[in-house]
N, C-alpha and C positions, 0 to 999 in steps of 0.2 A: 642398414643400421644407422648411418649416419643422419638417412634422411625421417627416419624413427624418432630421433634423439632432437632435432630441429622441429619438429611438428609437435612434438610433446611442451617445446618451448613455448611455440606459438601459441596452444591452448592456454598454458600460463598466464601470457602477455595481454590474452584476450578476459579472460576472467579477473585480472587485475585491473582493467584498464586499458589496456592497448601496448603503449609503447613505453620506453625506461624515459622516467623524466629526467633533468637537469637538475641543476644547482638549483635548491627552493630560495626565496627570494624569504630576507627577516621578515619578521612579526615583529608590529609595536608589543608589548609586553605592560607597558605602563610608559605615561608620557603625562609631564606637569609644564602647562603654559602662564599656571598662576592667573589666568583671566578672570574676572568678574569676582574675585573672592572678597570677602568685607574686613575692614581692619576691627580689630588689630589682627597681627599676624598668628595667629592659634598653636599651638604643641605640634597639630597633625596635620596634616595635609592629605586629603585622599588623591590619586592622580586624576588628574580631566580626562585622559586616554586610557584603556585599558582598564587596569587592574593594580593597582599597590598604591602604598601609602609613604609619608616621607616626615621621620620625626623629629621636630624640632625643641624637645624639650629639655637640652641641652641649654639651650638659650630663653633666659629670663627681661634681658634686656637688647638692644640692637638692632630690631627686625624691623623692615616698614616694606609696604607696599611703593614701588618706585616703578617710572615709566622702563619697559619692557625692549623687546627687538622681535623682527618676524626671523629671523635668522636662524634657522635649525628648525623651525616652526612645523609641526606637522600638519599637511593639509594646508587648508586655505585660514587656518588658527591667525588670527591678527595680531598686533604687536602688543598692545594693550598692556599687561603690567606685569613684571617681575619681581623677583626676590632680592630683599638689598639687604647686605650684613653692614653693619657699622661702626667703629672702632677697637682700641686696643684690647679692647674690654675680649672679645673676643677670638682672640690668638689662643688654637687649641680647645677649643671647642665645636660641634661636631652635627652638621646634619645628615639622618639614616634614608637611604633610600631600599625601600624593602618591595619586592614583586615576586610573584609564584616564577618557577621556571619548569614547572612539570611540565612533560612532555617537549623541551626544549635544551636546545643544545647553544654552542659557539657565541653565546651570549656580546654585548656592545654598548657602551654608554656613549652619551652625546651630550650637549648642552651649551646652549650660549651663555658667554661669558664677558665680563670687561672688569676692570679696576681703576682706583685714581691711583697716584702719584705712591700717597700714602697708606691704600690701601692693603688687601689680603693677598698681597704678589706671593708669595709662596705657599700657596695652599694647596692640596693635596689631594690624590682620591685613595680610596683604599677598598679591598673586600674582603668578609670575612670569610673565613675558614674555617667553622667550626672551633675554634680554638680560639684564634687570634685575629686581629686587622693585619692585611697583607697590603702592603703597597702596591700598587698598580701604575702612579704616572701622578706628575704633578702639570701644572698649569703654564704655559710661557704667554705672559701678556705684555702686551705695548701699547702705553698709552691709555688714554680715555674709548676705547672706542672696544666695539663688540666683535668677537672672534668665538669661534668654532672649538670646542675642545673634544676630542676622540680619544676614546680609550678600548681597543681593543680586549675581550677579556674572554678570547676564546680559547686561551691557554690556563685556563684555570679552571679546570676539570669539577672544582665541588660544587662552581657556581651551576652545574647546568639539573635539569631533571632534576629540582627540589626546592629551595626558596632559597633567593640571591637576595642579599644584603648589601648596598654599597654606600659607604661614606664619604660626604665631603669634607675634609679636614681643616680648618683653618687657621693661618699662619702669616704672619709677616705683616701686619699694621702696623704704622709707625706713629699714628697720631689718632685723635677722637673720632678726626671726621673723615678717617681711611675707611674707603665704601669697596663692598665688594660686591657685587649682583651676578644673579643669577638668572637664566629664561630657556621658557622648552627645553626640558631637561627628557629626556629617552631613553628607553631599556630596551633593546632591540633583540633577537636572538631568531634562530631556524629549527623548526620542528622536525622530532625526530623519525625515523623514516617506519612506519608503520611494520609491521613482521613481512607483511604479504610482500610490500614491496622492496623490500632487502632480500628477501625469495628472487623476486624479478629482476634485481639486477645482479644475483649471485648466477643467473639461468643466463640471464644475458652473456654474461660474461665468459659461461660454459659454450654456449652458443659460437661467440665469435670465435672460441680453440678450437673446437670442433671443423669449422669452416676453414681455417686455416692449416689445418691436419690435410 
């Protein structure tokens, strides 16, 4: 009987594939290097990687094309040019970053970052909810120089399997020529596990009590 119920697996294992995979490894989703684009800086942006767009029509004034970092960079993407916010002017104003997440789960944002002195030091990320902007994490920078910002956003169940909206909030200029920038910006996430193979590793799992019975 036992060896009935193990053989029945195997067949499984073999019609799906083989053997039960591992942890899937992210998917870019959509990813913005800002390279080769022409000023002035436009409403939209479509992403260079993937799939989604990023709206900047929130801002009428402030935006320029500025040198960039390879820092978060997907690929062999070069440093070339980023996104630069620029004064008080916009404290509280808002770019969208919007991407499909069908068929994707555990969703992740990324993006290189810096500020001056006077710049956007407390600015913010948020996602929406169907309803509302939800806070996610805000920024900790030092100094003139480019840093890494991670936002994990695999606790937030609406972003996944449907279209993820995520905003960058901005806050805390203290003067005109308070700059904030932005580069390789990322929507990362892990596809969700097909039927068959949620089957396979529900069999798997039968399997290993079985053996150990």
């Amino acid at each position: 009987m036992k060896r009935g119920f193990v053989s029945g697996c195997a067949v499984i294992a073999a019609l799906t594939g083989g053997g039960v995979a591992g942890s899937a490894a992210a998917d870019l989703l959509a990813g913005w290097n800002f390279n080769g684009l022409d000023a002035p800086v436009g409403a939209s942006i479509s992403a260079q990687h993937g799939s989604g767009s990023l709206d900047l029509s929130d801002f009428t004034t402030g935006l320029a094309w500025q040198p960039g970092s390879s820092l978060n960079a997907w690929g062999s993407d070069p440093a070339g040019e980023g996104l630069g916010f620029t004064g008080t002017s916009l404290n509280g104003k808002s770019a969208v970053f919007t991407t499909s997440s069908a068929g994707y789960e555990g969703l992740s944002l990324s993006m290189a970052v810096r500020a001056t002195a006077t710049g956007h030091m407390l600015s913010v990320i948020e996602a929406w909810n169907g309803a509302d902007w939800q806070s996610v994490g805000s920024f900790s920078l030092v100094g003139s120089v480019w840093t890494t910002a991670s936002f994990d956003l695999s606790g937030l169940g609406f972003l996944n399997d449907g279209v993820a909206s995520l905003r960058l909030r901005l806050d805390g200029a203290t003067s005109a020529q308070g700059n904030f920038r932005v580069d390789n910006v990322r929507i990362e996430a892990t596809a969700i596990p097909a039927p068959a193979a949620l089957a396979l590793l529900g069999c798997a799992g039968l399997c290993g009590r079985r053996r150990r019975e």
